[in-house]
C-alpha positions as CSV (number, residue, x, y, z in Angstrom):
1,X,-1.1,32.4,61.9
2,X,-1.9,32.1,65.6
3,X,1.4,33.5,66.5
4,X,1.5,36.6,64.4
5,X,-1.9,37.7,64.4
6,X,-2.4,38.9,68.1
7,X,0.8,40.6,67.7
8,X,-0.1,43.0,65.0
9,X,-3.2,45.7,65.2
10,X,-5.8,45.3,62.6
11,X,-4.6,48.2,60.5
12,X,-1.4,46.1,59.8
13,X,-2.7,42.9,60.0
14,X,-4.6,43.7,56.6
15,X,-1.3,45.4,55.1
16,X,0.7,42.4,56.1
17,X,-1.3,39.4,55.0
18,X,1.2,38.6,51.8
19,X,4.1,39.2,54.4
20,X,2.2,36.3,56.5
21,X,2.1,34.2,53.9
22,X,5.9,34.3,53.0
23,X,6.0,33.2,56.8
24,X,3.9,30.4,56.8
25,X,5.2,29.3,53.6
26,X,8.8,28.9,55.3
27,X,7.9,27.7,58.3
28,X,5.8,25.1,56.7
29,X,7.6,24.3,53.4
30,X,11.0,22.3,55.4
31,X,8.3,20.2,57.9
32,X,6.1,19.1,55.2
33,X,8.6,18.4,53.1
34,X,10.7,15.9,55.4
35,X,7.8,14.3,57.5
36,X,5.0,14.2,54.7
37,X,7.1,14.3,51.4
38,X,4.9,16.7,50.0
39,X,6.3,20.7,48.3
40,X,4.5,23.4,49.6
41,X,5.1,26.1,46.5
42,X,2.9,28.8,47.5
43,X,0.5,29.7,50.9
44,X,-2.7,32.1,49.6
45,X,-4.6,34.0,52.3
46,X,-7.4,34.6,51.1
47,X,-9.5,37.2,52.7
48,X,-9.3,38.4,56.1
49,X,-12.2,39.0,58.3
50,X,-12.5,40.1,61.9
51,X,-15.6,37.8,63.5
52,X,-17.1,41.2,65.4
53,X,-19.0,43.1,63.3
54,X,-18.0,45.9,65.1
55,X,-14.5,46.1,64.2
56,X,-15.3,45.8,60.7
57,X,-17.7,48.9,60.8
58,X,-15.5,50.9,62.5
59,X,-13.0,50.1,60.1
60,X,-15.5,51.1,57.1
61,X,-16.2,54.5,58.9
62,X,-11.9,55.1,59.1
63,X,-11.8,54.3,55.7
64,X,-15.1,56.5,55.2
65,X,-13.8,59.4,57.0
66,X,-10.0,59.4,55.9
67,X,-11.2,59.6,52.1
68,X,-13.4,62.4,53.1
69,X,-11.0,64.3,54.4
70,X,-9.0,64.1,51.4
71,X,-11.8,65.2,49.1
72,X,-12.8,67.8,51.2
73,X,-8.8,69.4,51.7
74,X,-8.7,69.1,47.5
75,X,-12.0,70.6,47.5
76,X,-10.6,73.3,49.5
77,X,-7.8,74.1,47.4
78,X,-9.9,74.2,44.7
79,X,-12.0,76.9,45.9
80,X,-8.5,78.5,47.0
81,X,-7.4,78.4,43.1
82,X,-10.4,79.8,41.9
83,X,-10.9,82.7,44.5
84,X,-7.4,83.5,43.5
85,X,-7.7,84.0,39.6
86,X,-10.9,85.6,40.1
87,X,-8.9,88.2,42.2
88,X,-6.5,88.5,39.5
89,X,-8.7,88.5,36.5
90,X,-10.6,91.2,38.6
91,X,-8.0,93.3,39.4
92,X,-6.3,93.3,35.7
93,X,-10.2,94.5,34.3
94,X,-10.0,97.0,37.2
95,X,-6.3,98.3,35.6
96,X,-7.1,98.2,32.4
97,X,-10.3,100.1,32.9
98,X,-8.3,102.8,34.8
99,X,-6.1,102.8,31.8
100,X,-9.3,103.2,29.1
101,X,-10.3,106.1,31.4
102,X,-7.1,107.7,31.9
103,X,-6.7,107.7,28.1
104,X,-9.7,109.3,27.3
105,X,-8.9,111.8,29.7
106,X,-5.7,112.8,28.5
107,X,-7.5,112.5,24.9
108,X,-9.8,115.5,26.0
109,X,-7.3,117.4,28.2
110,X,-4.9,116.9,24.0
111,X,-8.1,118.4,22.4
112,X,-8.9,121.0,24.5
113,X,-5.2,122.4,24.3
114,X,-5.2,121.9,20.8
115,X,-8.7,124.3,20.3
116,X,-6.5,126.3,22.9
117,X,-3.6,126.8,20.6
118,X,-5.8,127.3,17.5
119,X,-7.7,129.9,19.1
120,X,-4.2,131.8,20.3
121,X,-2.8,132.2,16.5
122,X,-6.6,133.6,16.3
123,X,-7.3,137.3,16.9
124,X,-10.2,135.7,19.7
125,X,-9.9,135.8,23.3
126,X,-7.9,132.8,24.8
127,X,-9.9,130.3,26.9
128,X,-8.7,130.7,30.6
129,X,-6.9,127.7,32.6
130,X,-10.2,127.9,35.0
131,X,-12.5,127.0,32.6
132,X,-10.4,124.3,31.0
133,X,-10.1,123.0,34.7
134,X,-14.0,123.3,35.1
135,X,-14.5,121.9,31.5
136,X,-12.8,118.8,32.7
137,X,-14.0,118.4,36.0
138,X,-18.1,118.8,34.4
139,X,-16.8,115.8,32.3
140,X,-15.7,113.5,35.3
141,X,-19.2,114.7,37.0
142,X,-21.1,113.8,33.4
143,X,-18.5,110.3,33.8
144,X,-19.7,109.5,37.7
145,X,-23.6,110.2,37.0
146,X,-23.3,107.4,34.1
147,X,-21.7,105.2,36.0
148,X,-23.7,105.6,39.0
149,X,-27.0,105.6,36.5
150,X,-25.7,102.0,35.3
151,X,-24.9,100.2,38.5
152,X,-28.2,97.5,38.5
153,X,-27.5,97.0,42.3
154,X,-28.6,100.3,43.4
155,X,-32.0,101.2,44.4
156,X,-32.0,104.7,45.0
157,X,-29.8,106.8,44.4
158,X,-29.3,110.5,46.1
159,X,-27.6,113.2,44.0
160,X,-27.7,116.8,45.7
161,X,-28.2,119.6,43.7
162,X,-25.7,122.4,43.4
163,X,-26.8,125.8,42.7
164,X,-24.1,127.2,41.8
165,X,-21.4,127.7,39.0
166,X,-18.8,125.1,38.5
167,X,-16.0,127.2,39.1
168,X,-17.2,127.0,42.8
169,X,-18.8,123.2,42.6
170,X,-15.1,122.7,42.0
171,X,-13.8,124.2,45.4
């Protein structure tokens, strides 16, 4: 024991102690055997302790700190996964959304050309592309003040008001 101890640091000297004792064993098992007549079957280290109380609590505070590096780099990639499929879950409700709107777009733009066509097998005046255009664009403006009027995070909001006809709200 006096032999290999000093040559190993105490990290390895802990690792090593059943190596150490497969050392002893051999070196003792022949020597005992001849001289004393006695078998040496196995050698048991026991426990290990340095005598300064120093080492050992600077070996508790390696131990300490190595472990909490390793929960804090799994904690990190933890946070990494979730920020990442909240990004994803956000941007596919942000997608689908723009799909929901686009639809109902399209679904007034269909039933405005429909009236359109009805009203051309009619004897009445067709309704010009302008006013369709403004019709549409007074629904996006009716779309953004309802939005705006639901967002909980604003305070205050400013809308200015426009005098004029759509037709030149548009320009």
């Amino acid at each position: 024991i006096r032999s290999t101890v000093p040559s190993l640091d105490i990290d390895n000297l802990f690792r090593s102690s059943q190596d150490m004792s497969l050392d002893i064993l051999r070196s003792l098992q022949f020597f005992v055997h001849e001289n004393y007549g006695y078998d040496i079957i196995n050698v048991l280290i026991t426990s290990i302790y340095p005598s300064d109380a120093n080492v050992v609590h600077a070996m508790n505070e390696i131990n300490a700190c190595k472990r909490m590096k390793e929960a804090m780099m799994h904690k990190g990639e933890a946070e990494k996964i979730t920020r990442i499929k909240n990004a994803e879950a956000n941007s596919e409700a942000l997608y689908l959304s723009g799909i929901g709107i686009a639809n109902e777009r399209k679904a007034i733009a269909n039933g405005i050309k429909e009236t359109m066509l009805g009203r051309s097998n009619d004897d009445e005046e067709m309704i010009p592309g302008s006013d369709v255009m403004d019709l549409l664009l007074l629904t996006q403006y009716y779309d953004m003040l309802d939005a705006v009027g639901k967002d909980n995070s604003k305070t205050s909001n400013m809308i200015l008001e426009y005098d004029a006809n759509i037709s030149e709200f548009s320009m």
